[in-house]
C-alpha positions as CSV (number, residue, x, y, z in Angstrom):
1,X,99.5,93.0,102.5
2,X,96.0,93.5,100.3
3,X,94.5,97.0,100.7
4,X,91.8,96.8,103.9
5,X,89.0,99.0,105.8
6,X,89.5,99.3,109.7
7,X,86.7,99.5,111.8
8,X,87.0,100.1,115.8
9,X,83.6,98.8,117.6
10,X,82.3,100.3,120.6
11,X,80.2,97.5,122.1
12,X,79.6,93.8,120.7
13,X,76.5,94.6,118.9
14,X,78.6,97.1,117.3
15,X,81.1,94.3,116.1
16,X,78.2,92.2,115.1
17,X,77.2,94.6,112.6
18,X,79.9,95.3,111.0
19,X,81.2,92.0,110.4
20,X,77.3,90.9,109.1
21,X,77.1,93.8,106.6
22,X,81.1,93.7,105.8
23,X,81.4,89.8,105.7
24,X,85.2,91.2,107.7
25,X,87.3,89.8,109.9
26,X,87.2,90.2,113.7
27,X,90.6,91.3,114.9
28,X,91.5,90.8,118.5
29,X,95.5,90.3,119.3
30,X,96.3,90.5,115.6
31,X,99.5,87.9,115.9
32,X,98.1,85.2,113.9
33,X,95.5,87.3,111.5
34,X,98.1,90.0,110.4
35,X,101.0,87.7,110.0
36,X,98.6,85.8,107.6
37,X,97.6,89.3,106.0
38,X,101.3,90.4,105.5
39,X,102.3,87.2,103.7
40,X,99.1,87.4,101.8
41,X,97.5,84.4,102.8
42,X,94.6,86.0,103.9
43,X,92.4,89.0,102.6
44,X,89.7,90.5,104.6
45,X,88.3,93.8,102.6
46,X,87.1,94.4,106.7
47,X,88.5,94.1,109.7
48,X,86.1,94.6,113.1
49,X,88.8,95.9,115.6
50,X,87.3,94.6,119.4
51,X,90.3,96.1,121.2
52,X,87.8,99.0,122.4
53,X,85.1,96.7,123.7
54,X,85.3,96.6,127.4
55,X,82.6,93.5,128.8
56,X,85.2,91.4,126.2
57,X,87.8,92.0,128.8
58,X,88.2,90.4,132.2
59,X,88.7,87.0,134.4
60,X,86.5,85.8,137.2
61,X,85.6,83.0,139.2
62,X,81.8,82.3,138.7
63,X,80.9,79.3,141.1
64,X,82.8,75.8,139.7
65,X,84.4,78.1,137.0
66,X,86.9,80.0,135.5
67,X,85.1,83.1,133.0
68,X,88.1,84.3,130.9
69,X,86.9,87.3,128.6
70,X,87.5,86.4,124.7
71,X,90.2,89.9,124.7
72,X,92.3,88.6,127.7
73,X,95.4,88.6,126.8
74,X,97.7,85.7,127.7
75,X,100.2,87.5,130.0
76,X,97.1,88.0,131.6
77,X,96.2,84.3,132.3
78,X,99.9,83.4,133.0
79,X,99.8,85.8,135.7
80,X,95.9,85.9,137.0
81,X,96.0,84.7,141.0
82,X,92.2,83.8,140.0
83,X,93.6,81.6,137.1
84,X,96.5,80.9,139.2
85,X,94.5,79.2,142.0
86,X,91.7,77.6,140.7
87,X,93.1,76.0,137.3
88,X,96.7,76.4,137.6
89,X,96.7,74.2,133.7
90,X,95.5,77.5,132.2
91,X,98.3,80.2,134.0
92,X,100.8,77.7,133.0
93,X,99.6,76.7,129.4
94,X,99.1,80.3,129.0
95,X,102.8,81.4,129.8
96,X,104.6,78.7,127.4
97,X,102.4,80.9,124.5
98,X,105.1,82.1,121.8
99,X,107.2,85.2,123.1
100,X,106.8,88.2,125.6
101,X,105.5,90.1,122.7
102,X,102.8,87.4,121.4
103,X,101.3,86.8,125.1
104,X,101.4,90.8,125.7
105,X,99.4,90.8,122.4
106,X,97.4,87.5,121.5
107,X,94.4,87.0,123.0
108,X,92.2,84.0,124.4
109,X,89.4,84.5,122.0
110,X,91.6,85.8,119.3
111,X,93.5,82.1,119.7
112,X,90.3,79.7,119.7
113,X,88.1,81.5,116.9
114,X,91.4,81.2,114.7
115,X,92.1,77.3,115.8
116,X,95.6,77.1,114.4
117,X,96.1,73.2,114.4
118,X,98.9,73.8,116.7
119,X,97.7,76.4,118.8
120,X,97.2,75.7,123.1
121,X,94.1,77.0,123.5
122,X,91.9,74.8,121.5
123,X,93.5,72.0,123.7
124,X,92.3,73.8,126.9
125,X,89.0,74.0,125.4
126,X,88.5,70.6,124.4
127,X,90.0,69.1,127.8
128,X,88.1,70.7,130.4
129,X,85.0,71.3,127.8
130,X,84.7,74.8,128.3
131,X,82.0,76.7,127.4
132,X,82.5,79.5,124.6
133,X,79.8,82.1,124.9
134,X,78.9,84.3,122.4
135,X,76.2,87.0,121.5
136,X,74.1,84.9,120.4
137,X,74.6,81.5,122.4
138,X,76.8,79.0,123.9
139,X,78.5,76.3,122.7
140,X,80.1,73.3,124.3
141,X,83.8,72.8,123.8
142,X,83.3,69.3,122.0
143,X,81.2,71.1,119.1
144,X,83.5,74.2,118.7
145,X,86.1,72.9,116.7
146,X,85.0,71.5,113.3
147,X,88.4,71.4,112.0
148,X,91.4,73.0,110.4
149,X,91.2,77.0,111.2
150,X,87.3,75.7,111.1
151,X,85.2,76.7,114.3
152,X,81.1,76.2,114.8
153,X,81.3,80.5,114.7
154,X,79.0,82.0,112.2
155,X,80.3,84.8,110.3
156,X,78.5,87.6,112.2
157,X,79.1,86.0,115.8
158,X,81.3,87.3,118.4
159,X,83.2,85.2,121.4
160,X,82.0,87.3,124.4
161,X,83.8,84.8,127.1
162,X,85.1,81.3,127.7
163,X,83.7,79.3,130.7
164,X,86.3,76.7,132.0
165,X,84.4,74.6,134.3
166,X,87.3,73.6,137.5
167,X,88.7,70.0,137.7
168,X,89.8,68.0,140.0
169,X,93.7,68.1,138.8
170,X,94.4,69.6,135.8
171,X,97.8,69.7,133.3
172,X,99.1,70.8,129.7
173,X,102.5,69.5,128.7
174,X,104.0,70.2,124.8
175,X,106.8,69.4,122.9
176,X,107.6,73.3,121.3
177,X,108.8,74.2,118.0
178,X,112.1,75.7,119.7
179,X,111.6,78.7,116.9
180,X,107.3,79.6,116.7
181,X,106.6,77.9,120.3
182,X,104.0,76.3,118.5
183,X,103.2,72.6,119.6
184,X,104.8,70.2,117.5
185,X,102.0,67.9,120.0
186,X,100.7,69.3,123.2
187,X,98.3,67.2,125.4
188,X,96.0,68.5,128.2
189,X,94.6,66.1,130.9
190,X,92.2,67.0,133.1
191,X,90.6,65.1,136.0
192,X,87.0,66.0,135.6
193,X,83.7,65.6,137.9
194,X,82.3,63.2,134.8
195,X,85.8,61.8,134.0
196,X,88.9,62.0,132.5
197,X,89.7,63.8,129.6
198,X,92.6,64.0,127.4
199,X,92.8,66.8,124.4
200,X,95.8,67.1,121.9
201,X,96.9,70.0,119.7
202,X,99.6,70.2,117.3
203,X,99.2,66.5,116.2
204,X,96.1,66.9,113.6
205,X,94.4,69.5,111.3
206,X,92.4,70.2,115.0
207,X,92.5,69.7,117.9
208,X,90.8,66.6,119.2
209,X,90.2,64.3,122.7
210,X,91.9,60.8,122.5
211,X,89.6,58.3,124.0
212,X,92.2,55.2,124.0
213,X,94.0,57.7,126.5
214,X,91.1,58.6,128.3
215,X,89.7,55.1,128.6
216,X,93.3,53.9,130.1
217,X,93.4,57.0,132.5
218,X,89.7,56.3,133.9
219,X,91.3,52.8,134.7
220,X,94.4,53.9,136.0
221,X,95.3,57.8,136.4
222,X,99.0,57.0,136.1
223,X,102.3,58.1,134.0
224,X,102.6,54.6,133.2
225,X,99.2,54.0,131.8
226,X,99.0,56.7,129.6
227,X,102.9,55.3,128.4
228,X,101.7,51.9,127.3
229,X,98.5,53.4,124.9
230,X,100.1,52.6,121.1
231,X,98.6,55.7,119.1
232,X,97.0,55.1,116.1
233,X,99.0,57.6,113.5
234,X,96.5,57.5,110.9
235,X,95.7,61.0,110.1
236,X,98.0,62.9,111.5
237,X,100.1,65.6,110.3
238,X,103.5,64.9,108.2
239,X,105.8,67.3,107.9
240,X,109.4,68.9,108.1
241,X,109.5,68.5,111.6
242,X,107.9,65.0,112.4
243,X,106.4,62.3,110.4
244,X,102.7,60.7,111.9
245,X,104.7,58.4,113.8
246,X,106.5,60.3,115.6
247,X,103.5,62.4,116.7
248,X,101.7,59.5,117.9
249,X,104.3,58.4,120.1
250,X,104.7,61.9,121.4
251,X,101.0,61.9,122.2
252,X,101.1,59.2,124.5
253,X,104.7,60.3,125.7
254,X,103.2,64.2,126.8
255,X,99.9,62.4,127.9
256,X,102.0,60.7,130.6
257,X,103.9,64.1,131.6
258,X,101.2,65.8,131.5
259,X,99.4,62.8,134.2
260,X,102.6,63.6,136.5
261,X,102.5,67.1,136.3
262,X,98.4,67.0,137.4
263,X,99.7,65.5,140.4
């Protein structure tokens, strides 16, 4: 690990700040930043610790949606009764994360401003277009991810919250790396009040919607109909543990799990 300067902010103009006149690194659960700092794959002279910052913390229901502060952990969201009730997707998604230690550690934000190409939260994101506030606006879901560990986030902003809007039936199924938990492909459907949407993770450089799946669920919101979509596999990942192919047919294989398990 490179030499590195830690500051702990107080409040989010604070972390702001700092990161503006350091050109740092906001750290929030640390398990995907400082693994990449240990094997010296990243080097931030700065890093912004938000761990103190209180309004960052914190799940409500706000009318039609779920607010999810960007420093909730995800043992949090895997046990919230708010979470729990309204969008059930999130409390599960949230408990397949990694290990004990990862969801005790790894945070909501943390997860989405990194947008690991085979992380679960960018899928959550995309599917149910939630709303990722920070201090200095709000951006939809669709224009947050630009593409691999690439977000719309400037390098002075801040996630303050994520605003998941409720569906109508909601599910996230993946196929796990049996040793990281990462998603070799994970798909999230979501029954929406302006349609269906269908996000996948795992299977790109991002995390992107499939509209041949969404098309054939608006038709038909069944496990067979998502089944019988062929999945382009141009541009998809290749490697060690799945050619393009393979991912494609996984896509439209979870898509129809994840159909059953909305119910």
């Amino acid at each position: 690990m490179y030499a590195f300067e830690l500051t702990r902010a107080k409040t989010v103009a604070d972390a702001a700040a700092a990161l503006a006149k350091s050109g740092g690194k906001a750290l929030a659960g640390g398990q995907s930043l400082v693994g990449a700092m240990k094997l010296r794959l990243a080097q931030p002279g700065t890093l912004v610790d938000l761990s103190g910052i209180a309004e960052l913390k914190g799940i409500r229901k706000d009318g039609d949606a779920v607010v999810v502060g960007a420093m909730t952990r995800h043992a949090e969201m895997a046990e919230s009764s708010v979470v729990k009730s309204a969008i059930p997707a999130l409390a599960g998604l949230a408990q397949g994360i990694g290990d004990r230690q990862v969801r005790n550690m790894g945070t909501v934000g943390g997860s989405i401003a990194n947008n690991d190409p085979a992380a679960d939260w960018p899928a959550a994101v995309l599917g149910l277009n939630a709303t990722v506030v920070t201090n200095k606006r709000r951006i939809a879901g669709d224009d947050f991810f630009k593409g691999m560990y690439e977000t719309a986030l400037a390098g002075d902003e801040v996630i303050i919250a994520i605003s998941f809007p409720v569906p109508k039936k909601a599910a996230y199924v993946k196929f796990p790396n049996p040793a990281s938990r990462f998603a070799l492909v994970g798909v999230f459907v979501a029954q929406t009040a302006a349609g269906v949407r269908v996000a996948v993770t795992g299977a790109a450089p991002s995390a992107f919607r499939s509209k041949p799946l969404e098309d054939a669920l608006a038709k038909s919101f069944t496990a067979d109909a998502a089944k019988a979509v062929k999945i382009d596999a141009k541009g998809l990942n290749a490697d060690l543990h799945g050619s393009p192919e393979y991912r494609a047919h996984l896509v439209a294989v979870l898509a129809s799990r994840a159909v059953t398990a909305a119910g």
